[in-house]
Every structure is written in C-alpha cells, then in structure tokens.
N, C-alpha and C positions, 0 to 999 in steps of 0.2 A: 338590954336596950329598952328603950321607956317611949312608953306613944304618950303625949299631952291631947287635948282635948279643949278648946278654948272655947268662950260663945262671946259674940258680941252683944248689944245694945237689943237687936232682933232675935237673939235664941239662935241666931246662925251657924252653923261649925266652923272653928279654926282647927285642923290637925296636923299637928306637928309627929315624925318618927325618922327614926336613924336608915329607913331603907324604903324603895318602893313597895314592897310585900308586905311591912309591917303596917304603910300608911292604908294599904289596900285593905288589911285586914281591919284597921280604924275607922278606915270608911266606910264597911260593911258591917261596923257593930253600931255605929252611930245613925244609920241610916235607918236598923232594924230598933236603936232606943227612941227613936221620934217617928218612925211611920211603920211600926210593926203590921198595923193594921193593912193599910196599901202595900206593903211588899207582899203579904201574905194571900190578897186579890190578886196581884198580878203575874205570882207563881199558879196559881188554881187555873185564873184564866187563860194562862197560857198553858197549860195540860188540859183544859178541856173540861177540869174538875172542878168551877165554881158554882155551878146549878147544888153542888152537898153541899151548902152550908147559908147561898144566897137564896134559892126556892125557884120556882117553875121560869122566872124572869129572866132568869141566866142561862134557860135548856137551847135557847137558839143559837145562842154562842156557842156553847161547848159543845154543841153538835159540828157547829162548823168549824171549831178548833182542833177535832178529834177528823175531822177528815179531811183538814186543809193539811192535815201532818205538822202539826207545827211543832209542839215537843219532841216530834221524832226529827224533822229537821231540826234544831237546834242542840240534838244530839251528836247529829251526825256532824256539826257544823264544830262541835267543841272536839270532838275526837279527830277532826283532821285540822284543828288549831292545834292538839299537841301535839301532831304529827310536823307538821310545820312551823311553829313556830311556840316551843316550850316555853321559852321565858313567858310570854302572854297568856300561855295555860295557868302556868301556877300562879301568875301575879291576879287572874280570876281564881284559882284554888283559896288565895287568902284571901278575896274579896268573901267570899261565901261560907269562909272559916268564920271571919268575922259578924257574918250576919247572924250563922248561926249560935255566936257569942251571945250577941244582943237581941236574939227573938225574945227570951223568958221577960226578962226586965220589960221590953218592949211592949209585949202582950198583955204583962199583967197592967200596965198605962193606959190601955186600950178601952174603952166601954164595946167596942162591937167586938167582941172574941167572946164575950160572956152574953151577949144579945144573942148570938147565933149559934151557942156553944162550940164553935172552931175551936181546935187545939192546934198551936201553932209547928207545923211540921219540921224535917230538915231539909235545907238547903241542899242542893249538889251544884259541882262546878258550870254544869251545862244549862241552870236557871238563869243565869241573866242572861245569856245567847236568847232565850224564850222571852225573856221579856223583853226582849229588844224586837225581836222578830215580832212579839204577839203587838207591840206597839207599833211597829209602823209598818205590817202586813196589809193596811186597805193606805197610804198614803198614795199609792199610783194611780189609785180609781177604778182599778180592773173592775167593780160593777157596772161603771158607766158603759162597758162596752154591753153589758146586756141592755139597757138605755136606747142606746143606739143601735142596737139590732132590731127592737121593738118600734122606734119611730121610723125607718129606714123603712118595716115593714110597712108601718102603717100610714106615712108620708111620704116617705121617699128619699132619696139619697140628700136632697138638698135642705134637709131637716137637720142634718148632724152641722154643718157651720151655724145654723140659726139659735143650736142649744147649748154650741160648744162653749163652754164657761164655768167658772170656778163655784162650787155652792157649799153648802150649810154642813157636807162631809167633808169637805174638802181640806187637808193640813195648809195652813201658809203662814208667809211671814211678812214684816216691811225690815229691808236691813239697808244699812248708807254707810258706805266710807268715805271719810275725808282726807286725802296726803294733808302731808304738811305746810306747802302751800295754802289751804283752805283753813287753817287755824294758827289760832292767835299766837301759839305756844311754838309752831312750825314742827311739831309731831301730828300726827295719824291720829284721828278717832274714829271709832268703829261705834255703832246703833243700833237699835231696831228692836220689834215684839214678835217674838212665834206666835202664833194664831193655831191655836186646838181649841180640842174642848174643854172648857174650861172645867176640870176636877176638885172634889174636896175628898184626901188633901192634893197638895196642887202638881201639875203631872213635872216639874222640875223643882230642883232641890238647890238652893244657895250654897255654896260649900266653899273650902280650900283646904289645899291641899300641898303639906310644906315637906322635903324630905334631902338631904343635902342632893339629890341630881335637880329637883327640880321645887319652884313657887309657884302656887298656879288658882288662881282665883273663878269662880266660872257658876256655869247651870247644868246641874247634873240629873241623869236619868234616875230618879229611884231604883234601887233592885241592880244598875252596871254601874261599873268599876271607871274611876278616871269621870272628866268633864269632856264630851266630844263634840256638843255643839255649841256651847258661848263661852268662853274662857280669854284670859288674861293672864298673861305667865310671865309678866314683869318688862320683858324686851319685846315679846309680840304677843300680838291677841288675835281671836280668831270671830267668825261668826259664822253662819249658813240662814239659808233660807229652802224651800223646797222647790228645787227645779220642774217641779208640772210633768216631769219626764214621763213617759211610757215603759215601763220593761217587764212589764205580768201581761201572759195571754191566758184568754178562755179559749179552749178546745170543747168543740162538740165531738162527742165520742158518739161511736155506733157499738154498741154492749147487744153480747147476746150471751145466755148464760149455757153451759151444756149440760148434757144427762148426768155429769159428774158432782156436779153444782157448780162449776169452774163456772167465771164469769171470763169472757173473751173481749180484746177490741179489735177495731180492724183501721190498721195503719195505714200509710202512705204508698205502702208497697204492695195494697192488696190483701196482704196476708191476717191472719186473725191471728193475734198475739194473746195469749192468758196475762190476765190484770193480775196482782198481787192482790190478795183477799185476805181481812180476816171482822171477826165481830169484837166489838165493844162494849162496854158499860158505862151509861151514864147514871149517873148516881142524882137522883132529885131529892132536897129536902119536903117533906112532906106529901111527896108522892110515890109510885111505884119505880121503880127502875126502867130505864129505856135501853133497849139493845139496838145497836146500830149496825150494818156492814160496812166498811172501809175497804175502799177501792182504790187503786193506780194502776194507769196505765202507763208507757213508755213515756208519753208528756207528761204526765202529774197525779196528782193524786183529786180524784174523782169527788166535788165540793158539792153535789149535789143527791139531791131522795131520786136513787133509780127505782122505779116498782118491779118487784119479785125483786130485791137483794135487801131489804131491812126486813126484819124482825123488832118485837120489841114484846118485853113483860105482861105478862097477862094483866091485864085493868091495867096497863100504863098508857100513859098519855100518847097520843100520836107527834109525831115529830113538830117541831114547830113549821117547819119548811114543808112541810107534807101536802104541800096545796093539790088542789084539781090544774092540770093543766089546761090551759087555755085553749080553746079550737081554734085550726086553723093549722101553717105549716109546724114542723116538727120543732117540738122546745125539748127545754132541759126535762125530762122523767116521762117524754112522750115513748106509745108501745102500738109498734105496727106486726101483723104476720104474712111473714113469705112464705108458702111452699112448708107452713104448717112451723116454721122456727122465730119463737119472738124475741123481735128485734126491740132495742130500749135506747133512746140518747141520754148521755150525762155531759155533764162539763167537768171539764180537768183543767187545773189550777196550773201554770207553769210561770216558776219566778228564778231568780237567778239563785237563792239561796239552796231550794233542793235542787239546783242543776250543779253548782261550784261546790257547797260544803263552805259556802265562806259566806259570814258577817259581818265581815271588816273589820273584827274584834284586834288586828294585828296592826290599825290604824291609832289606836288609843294609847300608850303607848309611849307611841313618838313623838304624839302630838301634846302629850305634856312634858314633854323632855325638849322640845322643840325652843331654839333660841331667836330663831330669823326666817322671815318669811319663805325660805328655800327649804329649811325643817318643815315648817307647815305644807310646805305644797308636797313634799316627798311623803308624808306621812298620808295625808288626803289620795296618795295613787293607792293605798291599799284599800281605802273608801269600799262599799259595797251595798249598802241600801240602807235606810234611803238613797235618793241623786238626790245633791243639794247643790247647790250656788253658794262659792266659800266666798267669804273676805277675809282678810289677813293685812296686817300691817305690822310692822315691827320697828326698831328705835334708829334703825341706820339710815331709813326711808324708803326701806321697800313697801309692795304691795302685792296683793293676790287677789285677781278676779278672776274665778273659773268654776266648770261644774265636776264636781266628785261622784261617782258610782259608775253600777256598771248597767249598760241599755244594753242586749241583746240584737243584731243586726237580725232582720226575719222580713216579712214581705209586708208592707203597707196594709195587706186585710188587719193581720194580726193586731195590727196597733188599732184601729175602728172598732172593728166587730170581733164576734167569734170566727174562729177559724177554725176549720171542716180540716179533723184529724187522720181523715181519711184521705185526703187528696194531697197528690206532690205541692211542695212551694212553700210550704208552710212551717217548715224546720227552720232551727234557729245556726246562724253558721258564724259566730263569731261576735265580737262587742264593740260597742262606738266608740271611736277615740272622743275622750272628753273636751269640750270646748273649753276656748282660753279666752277671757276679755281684755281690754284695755281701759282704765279711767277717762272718765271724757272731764274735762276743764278740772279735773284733779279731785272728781268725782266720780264715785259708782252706786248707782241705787237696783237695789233686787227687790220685787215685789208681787214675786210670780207670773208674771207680767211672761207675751213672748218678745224673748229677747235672745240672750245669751244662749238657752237651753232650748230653743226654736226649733233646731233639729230633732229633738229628741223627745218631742210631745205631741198633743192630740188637742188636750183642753187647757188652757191659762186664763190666769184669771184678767178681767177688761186692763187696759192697761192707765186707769186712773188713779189708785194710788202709786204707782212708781213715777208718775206723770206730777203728781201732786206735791210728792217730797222733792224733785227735782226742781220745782218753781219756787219751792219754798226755801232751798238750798241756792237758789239762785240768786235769790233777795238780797241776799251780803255776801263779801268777798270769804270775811273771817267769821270762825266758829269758835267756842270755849264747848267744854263738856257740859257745862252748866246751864247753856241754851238750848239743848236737842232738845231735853223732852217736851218743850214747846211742839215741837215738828210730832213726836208722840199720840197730840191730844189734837190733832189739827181735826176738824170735822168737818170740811165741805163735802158737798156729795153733786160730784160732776155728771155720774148717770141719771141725774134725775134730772136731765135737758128734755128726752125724747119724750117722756110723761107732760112736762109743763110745758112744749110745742105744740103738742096735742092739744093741753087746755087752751091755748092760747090761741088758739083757733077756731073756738065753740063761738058760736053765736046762739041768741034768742034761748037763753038760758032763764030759768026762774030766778027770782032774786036772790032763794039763799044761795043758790049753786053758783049765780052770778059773782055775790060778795065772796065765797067763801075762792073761786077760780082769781078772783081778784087780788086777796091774800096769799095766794102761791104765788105769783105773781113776781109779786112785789117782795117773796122772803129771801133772803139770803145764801139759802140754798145750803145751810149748817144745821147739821141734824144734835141740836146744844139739847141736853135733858130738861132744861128751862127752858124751851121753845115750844110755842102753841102752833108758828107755822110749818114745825117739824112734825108735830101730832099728827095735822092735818094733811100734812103730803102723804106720809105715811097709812091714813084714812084710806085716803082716794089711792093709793097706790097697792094696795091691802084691797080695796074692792074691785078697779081693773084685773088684777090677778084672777081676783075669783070668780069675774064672767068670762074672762078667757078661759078658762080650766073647763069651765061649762060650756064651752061650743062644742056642738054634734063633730066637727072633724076631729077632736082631741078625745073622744067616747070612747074611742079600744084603748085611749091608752091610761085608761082609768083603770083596768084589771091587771096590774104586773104580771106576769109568769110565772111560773112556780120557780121561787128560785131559797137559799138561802134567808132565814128571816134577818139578819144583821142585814143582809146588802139592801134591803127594802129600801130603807130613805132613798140609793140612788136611783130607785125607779117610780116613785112618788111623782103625778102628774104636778098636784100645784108649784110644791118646792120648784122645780124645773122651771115650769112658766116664772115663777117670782123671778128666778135669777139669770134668765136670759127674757126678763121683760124690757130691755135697751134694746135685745137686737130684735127683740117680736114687734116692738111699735116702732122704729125704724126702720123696717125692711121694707121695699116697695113694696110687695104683695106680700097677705101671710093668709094662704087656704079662701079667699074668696070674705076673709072674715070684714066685715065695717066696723072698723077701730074708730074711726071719727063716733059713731054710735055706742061704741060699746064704752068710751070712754066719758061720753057725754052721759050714759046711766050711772055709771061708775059714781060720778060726779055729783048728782042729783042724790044716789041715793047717800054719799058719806054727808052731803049738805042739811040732807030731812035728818040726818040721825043726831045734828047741833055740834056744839062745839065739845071736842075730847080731850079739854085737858093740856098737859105739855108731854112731850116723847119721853119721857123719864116717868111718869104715871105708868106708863104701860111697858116702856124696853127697860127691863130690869135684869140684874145679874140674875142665871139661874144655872149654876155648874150639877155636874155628875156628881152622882154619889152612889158609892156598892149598893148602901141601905138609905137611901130616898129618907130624905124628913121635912114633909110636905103639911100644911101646906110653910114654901122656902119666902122670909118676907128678904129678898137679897135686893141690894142698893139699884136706887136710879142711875143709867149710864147714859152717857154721852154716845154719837157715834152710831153707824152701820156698815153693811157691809161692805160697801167701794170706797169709806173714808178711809183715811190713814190710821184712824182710830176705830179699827174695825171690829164694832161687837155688831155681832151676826144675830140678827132675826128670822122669820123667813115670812115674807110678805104672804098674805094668803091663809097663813097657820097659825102664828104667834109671833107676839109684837118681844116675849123673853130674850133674851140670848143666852147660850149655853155655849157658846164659840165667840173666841175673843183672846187678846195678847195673855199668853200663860206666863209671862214674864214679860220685864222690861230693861234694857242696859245701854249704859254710856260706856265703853272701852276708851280711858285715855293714854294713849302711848306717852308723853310728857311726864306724867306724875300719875301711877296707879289709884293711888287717894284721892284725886279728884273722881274716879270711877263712879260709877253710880247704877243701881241695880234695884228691882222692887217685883214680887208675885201678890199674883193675886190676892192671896189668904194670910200665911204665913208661914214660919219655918218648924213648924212642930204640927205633927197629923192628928196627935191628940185632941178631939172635941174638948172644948173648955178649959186648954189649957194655956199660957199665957202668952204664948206667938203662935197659937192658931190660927187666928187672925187680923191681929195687930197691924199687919201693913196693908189689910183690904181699904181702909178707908185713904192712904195714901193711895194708892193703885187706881181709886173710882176717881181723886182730883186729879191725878196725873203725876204726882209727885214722887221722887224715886231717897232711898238712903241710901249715905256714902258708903263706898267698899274702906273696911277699914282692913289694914297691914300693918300698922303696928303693934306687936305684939305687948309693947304694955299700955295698951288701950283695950285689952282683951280680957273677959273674968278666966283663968283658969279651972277649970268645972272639976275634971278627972286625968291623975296620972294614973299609967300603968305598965308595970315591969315586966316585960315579956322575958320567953325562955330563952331569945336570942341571946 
C-alpha cells in the first residue's frame, strides 16, 4: 500500500492512502515533519511536564495540569474508547504510530529542541485525547465562577449580569451559513474565524485528507487525528463555533486531614469520605524540583494549594499558586480549628470528561466518512466537549443548525458560583438535550452571542457581531464564495455607543478635550489600522477603564484569591471593567460612581496627552510562543473585540492583540475549488522556513487562498510503501 504526500502552492498537505489507518498514520507523520516542535509542547503540557525543558514560566501550568488530572483523564478516556468503540482506538493507534515516525526528521528541522536541549519523546495512543483535553479544558470559563464569587461577595448579587460578558480568555468564533436560496450558485456556503489565541505555530493546521471512504479538506488540531471543526468533504461541509455553554463546576471542599495523613472530605450526606491521595514531581528547568500533593474527592480532583497537603524540595521554589489568602469569609486554601481538628477548603474541578470517560473521539470518525448533513448530525450526537454550535450544509440542500456536547443538568448555584460540596442539591443527575435551530430567511449566523445555546450558559459574548454580519448579510439577496471575506474584515464597533453618549453630553470642556470629543463624534465608528479617530476612542476608552478600576468600591476586588496562577487573567479587576465597560456606563446606577465625571477626566486627560497616532501604531499582532522572542515587531491590525474582525486587546492593559481569527474559511458546496481558506502565519512550524509565514501578510489584508483539489496541481513531495 503506498501513502503519497502532496503540498500545494502554501507548503499545505495533500494525503493521499489506500485505507483510513494508513492516512491516519500519514497524517501523524506529517504533522510531526512540520510542527515537531508544537506537538512536542503540547504532549509535555498536557502531562504537566513542560516547566523541564520551558523554565520556572511554565511551573503554574503544570502544577495545575498535574492536579486537574488531566493526562490521567485522558487515559482513562482512551482506555474506555477501546473498550467502546475499537475501530476509533486503533485509527488514533496509527495516528501516534505516525507521529512517532516523524518526530526525528521533525526535530532535527526544529531550532527550539537544540535551544532548550529537549529530546523529542514517544508518543502513546492516549496523547492526543491530552491534547485535546489540555486544549480546550478552560473553554467553559469555569474560573469566572471564582469571579463572580468575589464580586457577589463584594457587590452583590446584581454584579454578576453587569460583568456577564465574553473577554480576552474567552474561545470564540463568527460562523454564517447560507442555503442555497441566498447564493448565486443555489448551493450552501458555510464561513467564519475561530477566535483563540493566536499561537506561533498556529493552533490549526491546513490539511486533506484523501483515502477511498472518504475526501475531506479542513482545519485540523495538531497533535488529533481526522479534521473536527472546519472541513469540507466534497458533498457537505461542516463548521462550529463555541456555544458559551456551562458544563464545569467549582466545588468548595471542606478537607481535613487525619492522624494517618489520610486527607478526608465531607459530602452531601454528611459523612467524611477519604480523598484519593498521592505526591508528584515537577520537574523545573534550572531550578530545584517541586513536590506536589494531588487530591480527589468524589466531585473532582482538588485544583487548588490546600495548606498542610504540599510539600516541595528543599530550596525549591514555592508553588506559583501559593498565595496568602485573602481575609475575610472562607476561600480556596483557607484553615479554620474546631474542637482542636484543622479544617482546610479546596476547590474540586468537575467536568464531564472525568465523570463519562469520553472525549468524543468516536465523533471523528464519522464525521469525515459523513456524506449529508444527516451523517454530520449523527456523528455530532457523539460530540462531547467542547459544546459547540454546528453548521452543516451539504449538496442535496440540506442544513444543520444546532448545539453539540454534553451540559450536565445540576442546580442553577453550580452554573454561577462555587457550589458548597457539602450540602444536598448540588449533584449532577443527568445532561441537557442539545438544542435544534432553524435558518431565518435562509440564514444562520453563530457569534457566541445568546441565542441558540441560551439554555445552557451563564456569560455570552454582547450580541454585536452576530447582529453585524446579519445586516451585512442582509444588504443583498445573492452571495458567491468570493464575497464573504469582505464580511471577514468588517470593522465597525457598535459598543462604543454608550462611551460616545457619554461624550456627547459633556459640556464646558477645555478646548483640547472639546476638539478632540468633537472627532469622536464625528468618526465612523471603524476601528480601520489607518485610523487616527480609532486611536483616539481607543485613548479615552483605555483611560475610562482605568479610573473606574480605581474607584474605592472596586479596592477588594484588586487582590484575587488565592487561586491557581493560569486562571488569574479571569479574576484580573481592569480586563473585567474593559469588557463589560457597555454595560458599567449604561446601567442606571453603577455603586454611587459619577460616570458623567469620571468620563469627562478620562477625556481631558487622553486630550493633554496630544494626538496618538492611528490604531495600527499601537494594536499590533502579538501571538504565544513556548519560547517568547521579544522584543515581537508583528503587523498592524485592523479591528477589536465586538467587530466581526475581532483582534482582541484589552482596554486598560494593552492596546497588542494576542486573540484574534486562528483561521479563516469560505466552505462552497457548488464547486469545492472555489473554497477558500488562510491562518495566520503559515503551514510549516519551522522558524525560517518558507510557509512559516507566508500567508500572515494575506491574513493582516484579509485576503484568503483557494483550496485546491486537483491533484495535478499538486507538487508530489514523498511516496511511501508501507507493510500493508
């Protein structure tokens, strides 16, 4: 049997092989010849082991990687995939045979293996379940519920709708379908950008994937098998966005440890149940070792520093999460004594993967074997997390609007706050049926927005870009594939009404602040890189932030909790204000605060400070990387966070973006070749090598390259003769 190995124009893969298993096994050697370096990240950080070889930067992660259980779920998650369902085991067996084909080749392409002396490991079957898991384990937001424990405490309950809102952590997407009614061709196209944060190399992978069951063109996860979120399979294509959903609770544990060392918790029932216990090793480059204790209880496994249960190396560093807790009612790693026995609260992690044992790894699959949008929807019931919001279209005229995963039915606290693991009501008793939608005028736009997935959430993001592409979609009857990415790069920004109503009501202003109030005004309200009156909203909308963060009623919530150092951002005062500043300067009352005043310094002071330029001066691409190479001089962008072209800053902190479309695609049902597709950097991980990043400067205009399919437009790069 012979796998081929094609590239196009972009260094893209074409793979061609005689069976599923063989192509899986192609796909995992190819994946590891262009991004040995990123598979090799995101196998460490999802065991908890990337502080050996990255340094003290990465001890907060794999601390909270090593106690959220996460390679131990994803063990447990593959071992009851081949319990259930074998074909899907072994078709991940030759995904990971494959990779570990192509680590060497891989590595020795690499410049960071020899920077950081990493020797590149081996794969096993149950690493990309880890990778899958370690990537979208904070998609639901489970930190915001400590968020809103903290404000609740220190504002009150009707703080949590004023903050409720999508920010700077948060995964999203814009995705639109059109039937065929709405286009010129009278087949289906499908659109839209996933919003992460934007990685180098980039966190989705160009690919196809050709084998006689199935053709299948799409945006693959590094590190897993098959295309699950954006694909094209000749007769239907698919897309998702992230439904906002809820399904991870924080439990406050009450932990007491006994004369034995046994650590105890105390359940629903009363009774004091023994945690599963044991110690770990973190491995720091250039430091001493860190020992950890790892705890679960009947809800989860215990994500937080309890005092008296860690240890750590003599001269090693203190845990990153090791704060002092806060005064005041009982937090995470607080320690009271009864009756001479100290009691300690922790928080326990509960998500559906360590309750089921399942990834949804049994959905992949199907869903490229899938010929009609009845295939796509059966395959999506075995979904399991993320929850997403699918679209599907396919050549006969069907379509699929609906949400995939699974939401946990439990009590309203759960889904808000932490929920108190000791008191009835709080158990989880079954899972939401997934909602169904319907196109409206033969349209469907998903934008994390609530809508569809309204049941099943907490926070969504304002609902202005799904508002935005639907007007824009509205403007003509007919669409070609050729036209979306206009919709793409649209930049208005409709929440900056309640900011410039504000101005708009100053009187007896100085004249800079008067002229400069007058140029907002009058802008257009398109946050364009070449725009001076985009600078300057952004100015005065960057100094409102920062005297609100400084009002005396928002002071306790300046000190987070002691909690995990990864979930920090979600308890970060300014971020917060930045991105529920539409609903802080629109609410009737907010704390007794004079927003007419606070916005009129605001004003005055970004006026004294002159003119700043255009928005592209200062909101510049600035993606992740394992090994930072600062300082980054990365392009001016268009765009923020409520336009349709949303590169995420965060008002208050930095004007960079680090969050923005990780991809871009036009799905045309009519003719796959008219498709069109473009990431951020490019298809090869290799620094310096020659689709690095060749498509970034397409990606910053907005500009997308065709999907090509024909196979003699393709260079043939490598055959090889396998033992089949």
């Amino acid at each position: 049997m012979t796998i081929e190995t094609y590239r196009d124009a972009w260094g893209i893969p074409h793979l061609r092989a005689g069976d599923a298993l063989e192509l899986a096994r192609a796909q995992g050697r190819v994946t590891a010849h262009d991004r040995a370096w990123q598979l090799e990240v995101e196998r460490h950080r999802a065991q908890g082991t990337s502080a050996s070889f990255l340094g003290p930067a990465a001890v907060g992660w794999d601390v909270l990687a090593r106690r959220a259980r996460l390679g131990d779920t994803a063990r447990r998650c593959f071992e009851a995939l081949g319990r259930r369902d074998p074909e899907t085991a072994q078709w991940v067996r030759s995904y990971t045979a494959g990779v570990n084909e192509g680590l060497p080749a891989g590595a020795a392409r690499a410049p960071e293996f020899a920077r950081t002396g990493l020797v590149p490991g081996t794969w096993e079957p149950w690493h990309p379940l880890a990778v899958w898991l370690t990537a979208h384990i904070l998609f639901a937001g489970f930190p915001a519920k400590l968020w809103r424990e903290e404000a609740i405490r220190h504002l009150g309950p009707a703080s949590v709708p004023l903050f409720a809102t999508d920010g700077p952590a948060t995964a999203g997407s814009n995705g639109w379908l059109l039937a065929g009614a709405r286009t010129g061709t009278g087949q289906a196209l499908l659109a839209g950008d996933p919003h992460r944060y934007i990685e180098a190399p980039g966190v989705y992978q160009q690919i196809r994937l050709c084998c006689p069951e199935f053709d299948v063109v799409g945006l693959a996860v590094p590190g897993v098998p098959g295309i699950a979120h954006f694909a094209h399979a000749g007769t239907v294509a698919w897309s998702i966005t992230n439904a906002m959903a809820d399904y991870q609770d924080l439990y406050r544990e009450r932990l007491r440890r006994t004369e034995t060392g046994a650590v105890v918790a105390l359940g629903p029932d009363g009774v004091w149940t023994e945690a599963e216990r044991h110690t770990e090793t973190v491995e720091t480059a250039g430091r001493p070792a860190l020992r950890i204790e790892l705890l679960e209880t009947p809800r989860g496994p215990v994500i937080t520093e309890v005092p008296g249960t860690a240890t750590e190396a003599p001269e090693g560093p203190a845990p990153a999460d090791a704060a002092e807790p806060p005064q005041g009612p009982p937090a995470p790693g607080h320690e009271s004594r009864a009756g001479g026995v100290v009691e300690v609260e922790g928080l326990a992690l509960r998500h559906p993967p360590r309750v089921t044992h399942d990834l949804g790894f049994s959905a992949l699959l199907p869903l490229l074997r899938a010929r009609r949008v009845a295939d796509v929807d059966r395959a999506f019931d075995a979904w399991a997390e993320p929850v997403n919001v699918v679209h599907a279209a396919d050549t006969a005229g069907g379509t699929l609007h609906r949400v995939a995963g699974r939401v946990p039915l439990r009590s309203p606290v759960n889904r808000t706050r932490l929920a108190p693991a000791w008191l009835p009501g709080h158990e989880w008793h079954g899972w939401h049926e997934t909602p169904y939608g319907e196109l409206d005028d033969g349209a469907a736009v998903m934008a994390n927005q609530r809508g569809l997935a309204a049941p099943l959430g907490v926070e969504f993001a304002p609902p202005h870009r799904a508002d935005r592409i639907r007007a824009l979609l509205d403007r003509r009857r007919t669409w070609s594939a050729a036209d979306l990415p206009a919709i793409h790069m649209d930049t208005h920004l409709a929440s900056a009404a309640p900011l410039l109503d504000h101005l708009a009501a100053l009187e007896d202003l100085t004249p800079e602040a008067a002229g400069l109030r007058d140029r907002l005004l009058a802008w257009d309200r398109r946050m364009d890189a070449g725009s001076t009156a985009a600078a300057d909203y952004a100015a005065v909308r960057s100094a409102v932030v920062r005297h609100l963060a400084a009002q005396p009623v928002f002071a306790p919530l300046t000190e987070p909790p002691a909690c995990p150092e990864p979930l920090r951002p979600w308890l970060a005062l300014t971020p917060r204000i930045a991105f529920a500043l539409e609903h802080l300067l629109a609410a009737e009352e907010l704390y007794g605060i004079d927003r007419p005043a606070l916005v009129r310094a605001a004003l005055e002071e970004a006026a004294a400070d002159g003119p700043g330029g255009t928005w592209g001066d200062t909101h510049r691409l600035a993606p992740w990387q394992a090994l930072p190479e600062w300082p980054y001089d990365g392009p001016a962008l268009s765009g923020d966070h409520d336009c349709v072209l949303c590169t995420t800053a965060v008002p208050g902190v930095t004007d960079l973006s680090a969050r923005g479309p990780a991809a871009r695609y036009v799905w045309d049902l009519a003719r796959r070749e008219n498709s069109l597709w473009v990431v951020p950097l490019g298809a090869d991980g290799v620094p310096g090598a020659a689709h690095h990043t060749d498509q970034l400067p397409l990606w910053t205009k907005g500009e997308l390259v065709p999907v090509v399919t024909d196979w003699d437009r393709l260079e043939l790069v490598e055959e090889t003769e396998t033992d089949v």
